[in-house]
N, C-alpha and C positions, 0 to 999 in steps of 0.2 A: 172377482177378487183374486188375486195372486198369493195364493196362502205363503208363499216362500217371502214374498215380502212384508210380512207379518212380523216384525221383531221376537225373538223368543226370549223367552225365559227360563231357567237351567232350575229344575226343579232335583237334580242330584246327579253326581258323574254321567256322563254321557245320555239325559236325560235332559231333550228340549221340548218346550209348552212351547203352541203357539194360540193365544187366547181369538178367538175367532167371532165377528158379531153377532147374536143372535136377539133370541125373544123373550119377554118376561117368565122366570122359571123356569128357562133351560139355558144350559153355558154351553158353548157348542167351542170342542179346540181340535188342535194336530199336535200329535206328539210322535218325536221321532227321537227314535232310540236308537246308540250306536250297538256295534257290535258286544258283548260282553253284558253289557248295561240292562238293572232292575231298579224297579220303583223305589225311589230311597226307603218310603216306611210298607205297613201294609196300608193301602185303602180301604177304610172300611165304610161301609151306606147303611146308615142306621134307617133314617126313616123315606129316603129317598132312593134312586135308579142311578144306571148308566151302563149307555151300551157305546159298543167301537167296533168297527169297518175298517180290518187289515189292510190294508191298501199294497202294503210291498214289504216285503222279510216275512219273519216267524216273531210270532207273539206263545211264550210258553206264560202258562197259567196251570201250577200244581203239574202234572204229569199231566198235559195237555198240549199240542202243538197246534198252532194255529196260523196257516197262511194268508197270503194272498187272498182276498173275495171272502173270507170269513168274518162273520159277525158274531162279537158276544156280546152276552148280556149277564146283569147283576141286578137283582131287585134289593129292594129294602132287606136289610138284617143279613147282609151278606160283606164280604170281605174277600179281597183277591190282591197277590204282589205281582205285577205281569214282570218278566225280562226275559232275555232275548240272547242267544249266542248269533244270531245273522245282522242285525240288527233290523230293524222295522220302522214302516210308518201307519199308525194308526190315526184315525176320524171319528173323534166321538161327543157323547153329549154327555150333560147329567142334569137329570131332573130335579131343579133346585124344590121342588114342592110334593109334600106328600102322594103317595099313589093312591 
């Protein structure tokens, strides 16, 4: 599949989704952030996960930088606003179902 020809969707200034096919219980997207550009609100996972696979730029999370080949992760009862001064492309999933 061609992720680039995936329509996106602007989930907030400089903030593209691109919802990707997956399997029951997990939503698997690409989001790419321009330069400047953070998560409009906070994300928060109450009872569910999600992790993402920096692919290209820098992903800041709180006083965290994160390149290229970096994977993070988020378990339940957790909360993170990623943005970005390079801009980024991140791969990731979220476990629509309890852990």
């Amino acid at each position: 599949m061609d992720v680039d020809g995936v329509p996106p969707a602007e989930a907030g200034p400089g903030v593209l989704v691109r919802a990707l096919p997956g399997v029951p219980g997990v939503r698997t997207w690409v989001v790419d952030l321009a330069p400047g550009a953070e998560w409009p609100s906070l994300d928060v996972h109450e009872a569910c996960s999600e992790g993402y696979f920096v692919v290209s730029g820098e992903v800041v999370e709180g006083d965290r930088v994160h390149g290229p080949g970096t994977y993070v992760a988020f378990g339940p009862g957790t909360s993170h606003r990623p943005r970005t001064e390079t801009g980024a492309r991140v791969f990731g999933f979220n476990h629509d179902l309890p852990a």
